[in-house]
Backbone as JSON Lines, residues from 0, in Angstrom:
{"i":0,"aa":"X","n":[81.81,72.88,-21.37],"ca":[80.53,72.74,-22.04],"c":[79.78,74.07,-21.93]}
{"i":1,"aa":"X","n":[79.33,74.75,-22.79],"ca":[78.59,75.81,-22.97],"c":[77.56,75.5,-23.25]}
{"i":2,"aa":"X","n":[76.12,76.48,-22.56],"ca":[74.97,76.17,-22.08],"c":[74.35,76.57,-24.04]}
{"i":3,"aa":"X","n":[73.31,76.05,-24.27],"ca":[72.64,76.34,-25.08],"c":[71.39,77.0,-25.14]}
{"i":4,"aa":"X","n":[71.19,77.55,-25.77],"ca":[69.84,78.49,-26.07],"c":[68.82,77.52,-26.39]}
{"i":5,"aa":"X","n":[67.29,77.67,-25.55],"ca":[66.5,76.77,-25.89],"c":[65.32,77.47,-27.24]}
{"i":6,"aa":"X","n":[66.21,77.59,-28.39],"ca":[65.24,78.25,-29.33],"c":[64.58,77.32,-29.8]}
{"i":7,"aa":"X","n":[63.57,77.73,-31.09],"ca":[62.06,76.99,-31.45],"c":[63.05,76.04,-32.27]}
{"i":8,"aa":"X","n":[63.96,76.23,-32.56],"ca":[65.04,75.38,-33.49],"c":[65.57,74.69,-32.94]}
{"i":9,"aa":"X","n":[66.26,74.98,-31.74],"ca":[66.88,73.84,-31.03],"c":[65.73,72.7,-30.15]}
{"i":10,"aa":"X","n":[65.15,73.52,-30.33],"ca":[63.52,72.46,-29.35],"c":[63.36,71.53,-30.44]}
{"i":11,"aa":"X","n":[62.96,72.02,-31.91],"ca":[62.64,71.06,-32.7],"c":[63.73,69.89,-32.72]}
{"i":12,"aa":"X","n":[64.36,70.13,-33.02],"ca":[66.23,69.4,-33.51],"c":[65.96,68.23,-32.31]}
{"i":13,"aa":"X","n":[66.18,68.96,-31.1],"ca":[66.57,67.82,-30.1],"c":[65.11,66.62,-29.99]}
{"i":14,"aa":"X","n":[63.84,67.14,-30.65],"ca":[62.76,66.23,-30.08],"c":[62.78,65.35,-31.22]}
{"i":15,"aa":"X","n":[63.04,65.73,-32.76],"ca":[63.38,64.49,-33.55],"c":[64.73,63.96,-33.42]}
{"i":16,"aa":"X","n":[65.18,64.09,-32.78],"ca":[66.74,63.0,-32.64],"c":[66.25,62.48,-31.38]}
{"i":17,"aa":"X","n":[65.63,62.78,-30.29],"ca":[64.9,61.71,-29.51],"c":[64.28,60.67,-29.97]}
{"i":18,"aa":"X","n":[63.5,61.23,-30.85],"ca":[63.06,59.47,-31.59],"c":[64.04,58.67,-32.13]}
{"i":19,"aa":"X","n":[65.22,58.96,-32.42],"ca":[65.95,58.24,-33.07],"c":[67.2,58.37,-33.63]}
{"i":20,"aa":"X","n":[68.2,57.73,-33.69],"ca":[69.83,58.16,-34.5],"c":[68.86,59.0,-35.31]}
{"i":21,"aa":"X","n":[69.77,60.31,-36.12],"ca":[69.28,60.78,-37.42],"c":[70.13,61.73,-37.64]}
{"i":22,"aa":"X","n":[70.4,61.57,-39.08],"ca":[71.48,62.06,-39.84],"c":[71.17,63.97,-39.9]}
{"i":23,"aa":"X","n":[72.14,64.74,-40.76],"ca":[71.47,66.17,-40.6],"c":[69.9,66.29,-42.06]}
{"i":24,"aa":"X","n":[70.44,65.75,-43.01],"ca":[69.29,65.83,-43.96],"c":[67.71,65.57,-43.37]}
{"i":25,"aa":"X","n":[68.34,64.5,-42.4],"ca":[66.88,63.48,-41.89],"c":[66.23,64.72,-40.96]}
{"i":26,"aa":"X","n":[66.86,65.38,-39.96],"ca":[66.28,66.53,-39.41],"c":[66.05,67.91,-39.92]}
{"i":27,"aa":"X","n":[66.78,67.66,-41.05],"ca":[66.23,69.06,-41.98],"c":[64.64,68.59,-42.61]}
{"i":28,"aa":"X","n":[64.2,67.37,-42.93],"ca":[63.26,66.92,-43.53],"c":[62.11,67.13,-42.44]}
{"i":29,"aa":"X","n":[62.6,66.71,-41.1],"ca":[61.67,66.21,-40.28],"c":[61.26,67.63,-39.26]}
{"i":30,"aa":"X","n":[61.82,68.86,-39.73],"ca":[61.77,69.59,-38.74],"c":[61.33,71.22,-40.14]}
{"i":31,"aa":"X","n":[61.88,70.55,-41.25],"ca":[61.33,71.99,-42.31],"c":[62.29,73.05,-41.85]}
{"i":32,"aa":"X","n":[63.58,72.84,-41.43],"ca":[64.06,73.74,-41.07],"c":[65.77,73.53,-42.3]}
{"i":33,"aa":"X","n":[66.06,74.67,-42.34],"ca":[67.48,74.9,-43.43],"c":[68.57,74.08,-43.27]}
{"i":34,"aa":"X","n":[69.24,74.18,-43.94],"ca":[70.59,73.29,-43.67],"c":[71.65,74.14,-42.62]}
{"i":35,"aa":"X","n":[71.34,75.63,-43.25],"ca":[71.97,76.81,-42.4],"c":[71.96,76.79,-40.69]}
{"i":36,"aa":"X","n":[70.47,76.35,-41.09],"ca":[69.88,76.32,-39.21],"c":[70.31,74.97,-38.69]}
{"i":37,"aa":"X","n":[70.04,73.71,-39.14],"ca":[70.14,72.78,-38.91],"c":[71.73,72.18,-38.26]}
{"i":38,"aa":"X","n":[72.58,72.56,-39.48],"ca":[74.03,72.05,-39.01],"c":[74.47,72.77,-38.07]}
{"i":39,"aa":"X","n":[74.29,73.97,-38.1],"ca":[75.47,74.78,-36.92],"c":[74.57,74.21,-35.54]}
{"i":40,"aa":"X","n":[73.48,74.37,-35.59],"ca":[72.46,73.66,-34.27],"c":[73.37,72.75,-33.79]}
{"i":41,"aa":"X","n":[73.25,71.64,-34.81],"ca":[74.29,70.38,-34.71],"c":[75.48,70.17,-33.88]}
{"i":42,"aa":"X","n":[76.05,71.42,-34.2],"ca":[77.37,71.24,-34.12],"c":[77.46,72.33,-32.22]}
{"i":43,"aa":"X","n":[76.61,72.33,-32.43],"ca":[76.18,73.54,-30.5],"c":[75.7,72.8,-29.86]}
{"i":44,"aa":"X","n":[74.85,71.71,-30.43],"ca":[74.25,70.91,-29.29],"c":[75.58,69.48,-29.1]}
{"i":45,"aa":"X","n":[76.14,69.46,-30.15],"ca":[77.4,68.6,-30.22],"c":[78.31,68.8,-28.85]}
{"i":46,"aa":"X","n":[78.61,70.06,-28.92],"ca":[79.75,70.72,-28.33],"c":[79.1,71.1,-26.55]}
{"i":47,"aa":"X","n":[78.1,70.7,-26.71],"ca":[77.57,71.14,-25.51],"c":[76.89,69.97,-24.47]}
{"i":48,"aa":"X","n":[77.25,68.83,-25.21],"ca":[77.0,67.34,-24.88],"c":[75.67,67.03,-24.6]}
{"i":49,"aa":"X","n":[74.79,67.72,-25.55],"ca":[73.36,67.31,-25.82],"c":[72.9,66.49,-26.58]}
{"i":50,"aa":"X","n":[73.56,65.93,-27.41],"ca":[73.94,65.19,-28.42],"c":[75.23,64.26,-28.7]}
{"i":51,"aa":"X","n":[75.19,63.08,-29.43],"ca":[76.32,62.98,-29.95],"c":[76.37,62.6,-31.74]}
{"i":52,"aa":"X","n":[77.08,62.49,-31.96],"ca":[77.37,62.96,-33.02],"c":[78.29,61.5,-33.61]}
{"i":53,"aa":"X","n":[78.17,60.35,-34.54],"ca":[79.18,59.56,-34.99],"c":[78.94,59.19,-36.74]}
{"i":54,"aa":"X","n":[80.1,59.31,-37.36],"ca":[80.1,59.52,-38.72],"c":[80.08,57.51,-38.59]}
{"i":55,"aa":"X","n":[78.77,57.62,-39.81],"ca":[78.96,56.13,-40.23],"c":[80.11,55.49,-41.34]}
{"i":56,"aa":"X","n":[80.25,54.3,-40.76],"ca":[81.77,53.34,-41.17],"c":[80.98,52.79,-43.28]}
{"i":57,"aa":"X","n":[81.26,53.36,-43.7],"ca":[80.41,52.93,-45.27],"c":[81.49,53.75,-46.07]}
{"i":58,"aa":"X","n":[81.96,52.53,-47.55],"ca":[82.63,53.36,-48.05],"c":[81.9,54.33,-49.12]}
{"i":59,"aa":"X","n":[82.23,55.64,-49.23],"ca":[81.43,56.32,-49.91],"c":[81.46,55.88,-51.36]}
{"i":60,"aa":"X","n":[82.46,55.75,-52.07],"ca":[82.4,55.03,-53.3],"c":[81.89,53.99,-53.81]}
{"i":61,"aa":"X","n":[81.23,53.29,-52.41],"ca":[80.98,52.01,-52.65],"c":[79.02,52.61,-52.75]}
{"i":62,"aa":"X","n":[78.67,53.81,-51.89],"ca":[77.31,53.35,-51.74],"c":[76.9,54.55,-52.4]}
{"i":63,"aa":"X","n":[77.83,55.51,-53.06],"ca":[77.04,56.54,-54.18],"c":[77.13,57.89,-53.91]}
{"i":64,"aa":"X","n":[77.44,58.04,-52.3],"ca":[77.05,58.87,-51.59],"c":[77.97,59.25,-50.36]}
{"i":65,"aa":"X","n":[77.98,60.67,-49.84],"ca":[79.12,61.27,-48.56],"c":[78.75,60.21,-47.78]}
{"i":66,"aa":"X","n":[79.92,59.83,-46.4],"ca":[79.22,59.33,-44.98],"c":[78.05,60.37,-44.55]}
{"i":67,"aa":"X","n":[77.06,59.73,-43.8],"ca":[76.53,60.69,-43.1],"c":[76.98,60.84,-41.6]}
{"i":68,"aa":"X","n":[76.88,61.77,-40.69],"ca":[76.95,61.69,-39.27],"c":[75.83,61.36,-38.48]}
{"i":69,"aa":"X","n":[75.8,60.29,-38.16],"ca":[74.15,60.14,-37.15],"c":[74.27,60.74,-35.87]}
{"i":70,"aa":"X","n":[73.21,61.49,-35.43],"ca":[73.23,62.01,-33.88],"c":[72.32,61.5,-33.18]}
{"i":71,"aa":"X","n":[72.73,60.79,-32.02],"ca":[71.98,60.82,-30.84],"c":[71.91,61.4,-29.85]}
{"i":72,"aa":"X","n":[70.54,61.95,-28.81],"ca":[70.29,62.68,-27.74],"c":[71.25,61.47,-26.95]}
{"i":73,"aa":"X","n":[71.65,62.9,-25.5],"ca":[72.85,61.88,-24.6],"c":[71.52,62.11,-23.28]}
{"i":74,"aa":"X","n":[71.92,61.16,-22.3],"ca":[71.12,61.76,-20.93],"c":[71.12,63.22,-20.73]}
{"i":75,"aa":"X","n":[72.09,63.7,-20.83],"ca":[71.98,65.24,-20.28],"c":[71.13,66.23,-21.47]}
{"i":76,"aa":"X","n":[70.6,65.43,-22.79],"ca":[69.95,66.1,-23.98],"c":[68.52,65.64,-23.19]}
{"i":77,"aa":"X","n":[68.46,64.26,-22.81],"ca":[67.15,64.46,-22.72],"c":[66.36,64.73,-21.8]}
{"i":78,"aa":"X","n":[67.44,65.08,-20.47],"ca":[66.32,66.25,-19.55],"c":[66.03,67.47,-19.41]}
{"i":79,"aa":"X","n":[66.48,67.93,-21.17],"ca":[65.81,68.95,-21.55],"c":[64.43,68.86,-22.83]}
{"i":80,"aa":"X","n":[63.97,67.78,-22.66],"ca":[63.53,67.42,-23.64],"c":[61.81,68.12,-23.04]}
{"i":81,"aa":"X","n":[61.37,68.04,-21.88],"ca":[60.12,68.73,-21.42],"c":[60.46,70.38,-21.7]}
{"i":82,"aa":"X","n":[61.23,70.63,-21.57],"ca":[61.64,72.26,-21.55],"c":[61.33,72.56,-23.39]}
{"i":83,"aa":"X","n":[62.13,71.4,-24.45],"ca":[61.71,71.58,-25.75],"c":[60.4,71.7,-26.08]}
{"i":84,"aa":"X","n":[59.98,70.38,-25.4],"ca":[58.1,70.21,-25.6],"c":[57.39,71.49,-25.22]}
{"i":85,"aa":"X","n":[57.94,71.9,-24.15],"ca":[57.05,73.21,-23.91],"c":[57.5,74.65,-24.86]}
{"i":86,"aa":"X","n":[58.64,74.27,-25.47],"ca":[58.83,75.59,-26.27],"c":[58.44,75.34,-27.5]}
{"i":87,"aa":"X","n":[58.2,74.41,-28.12],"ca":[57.46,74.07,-29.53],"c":[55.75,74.26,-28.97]}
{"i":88,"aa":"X","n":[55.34,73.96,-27.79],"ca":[54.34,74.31,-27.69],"c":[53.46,75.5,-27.53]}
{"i":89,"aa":"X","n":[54.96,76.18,-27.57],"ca":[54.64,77.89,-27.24],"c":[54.41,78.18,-28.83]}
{"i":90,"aa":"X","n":[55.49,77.73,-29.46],"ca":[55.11,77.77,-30.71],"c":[53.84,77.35,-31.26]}
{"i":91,"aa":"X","n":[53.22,76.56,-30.84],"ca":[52.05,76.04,-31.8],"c":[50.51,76.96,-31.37]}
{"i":92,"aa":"X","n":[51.33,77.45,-29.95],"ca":[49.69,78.5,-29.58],"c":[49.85,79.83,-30.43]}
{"i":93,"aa":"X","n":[51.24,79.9,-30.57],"ca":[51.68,81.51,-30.82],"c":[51.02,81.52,-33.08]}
{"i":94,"aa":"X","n":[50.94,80.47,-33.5],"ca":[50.88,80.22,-34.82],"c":[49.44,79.86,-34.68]}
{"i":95,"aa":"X","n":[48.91,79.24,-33.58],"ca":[47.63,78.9,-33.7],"c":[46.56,80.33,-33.74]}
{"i":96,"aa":"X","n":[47.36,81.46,-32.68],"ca":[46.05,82.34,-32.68],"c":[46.76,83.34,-34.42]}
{"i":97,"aa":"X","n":[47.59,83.29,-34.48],"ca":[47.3,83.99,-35.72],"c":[46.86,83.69,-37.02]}
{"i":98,"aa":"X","n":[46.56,82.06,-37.27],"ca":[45.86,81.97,-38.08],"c":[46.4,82.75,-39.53]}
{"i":99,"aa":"X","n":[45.68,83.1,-40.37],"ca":[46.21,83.35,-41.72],"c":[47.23,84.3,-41.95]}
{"i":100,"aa":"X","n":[47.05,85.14,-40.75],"ca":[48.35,86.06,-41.16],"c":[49.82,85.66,-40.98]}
{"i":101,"aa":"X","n":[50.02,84.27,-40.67],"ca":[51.38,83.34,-40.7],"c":[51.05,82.31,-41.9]}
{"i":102,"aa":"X","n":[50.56,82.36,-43.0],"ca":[50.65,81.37,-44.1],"c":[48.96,80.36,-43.64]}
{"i":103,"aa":"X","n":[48.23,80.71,-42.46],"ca":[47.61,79.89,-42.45],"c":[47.5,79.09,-41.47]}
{"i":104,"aa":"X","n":[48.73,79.09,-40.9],"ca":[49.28,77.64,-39.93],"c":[47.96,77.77,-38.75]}
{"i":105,"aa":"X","n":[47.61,76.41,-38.71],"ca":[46.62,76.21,-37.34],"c":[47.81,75.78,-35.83]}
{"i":106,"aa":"X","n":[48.8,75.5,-36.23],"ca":[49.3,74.86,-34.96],"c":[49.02,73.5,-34.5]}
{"i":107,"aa":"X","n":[48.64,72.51,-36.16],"ca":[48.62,71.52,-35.26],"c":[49.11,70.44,-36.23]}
{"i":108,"aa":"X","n":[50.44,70.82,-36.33],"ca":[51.75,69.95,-36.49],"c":[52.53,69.59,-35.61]}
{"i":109,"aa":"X","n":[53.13,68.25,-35.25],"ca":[53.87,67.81,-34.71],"c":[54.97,68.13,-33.84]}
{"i":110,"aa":"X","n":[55.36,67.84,-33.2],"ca":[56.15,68.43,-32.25],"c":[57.76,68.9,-32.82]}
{"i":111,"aa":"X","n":[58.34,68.16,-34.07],"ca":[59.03,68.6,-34.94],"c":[58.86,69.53,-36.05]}
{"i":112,"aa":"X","n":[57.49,70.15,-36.24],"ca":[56.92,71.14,-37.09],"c":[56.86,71.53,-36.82]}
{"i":113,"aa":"X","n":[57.84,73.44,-37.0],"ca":[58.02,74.36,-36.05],"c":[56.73,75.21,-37.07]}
């Protein structure tokens, strides 16, 4: 198991899959972050047993659409989950004092809104 980097990306990722199974689209939605960023995340926090990872049983022909893979945080994801909180929170001071010269952002989006 290889250790992971606690970036503003991986902080986000792991605190919305704490709330809940969620597919990669669902954390690209819930976090405003790329598909680029999102899957390979996926697939590091996968490999690093921060997560798991299980493709749902649905036939695709039948419902329109690919399987998706749902991920859930494992115990060892979520006692890093204060270490995330505090690095999204670094984020939200670091966006809060600059104010307009970052688009505006006040910093006071959600803990999945990087």
């Amino acid at each position: 198991m290889r250790p992971t980097r606690m970036t503003h990306a991986v902080a986000g990722i792991l605190l919305v899959i704490a709330d809940g199974h969620r597919y990669g689209f669902d954390v690209m939605d819930a976090t405003g972050l790329a598909s680029g960023t999102v899957y390979p995340a996926l697939r590091r926090l996968e490999r690093a047993g921060l997560v798991t990872g299980q493709w749902e049983q649905v036939d695709p022909s039948a419902e329109g659409r690919p399987r998706r893979r749902h991920y859930a945080i494992t115990p060892e994801g979520r006692r890093l989950l204060p270490q995330a909180r505090a690095r999204m929170a670094d984020l939200q001071r670091l966006l809060g004092s600059a104010g307009p010269s970052l688009g505006g952002a006040s910093g006071g989006g959600g803990p999945g809104e990087p």
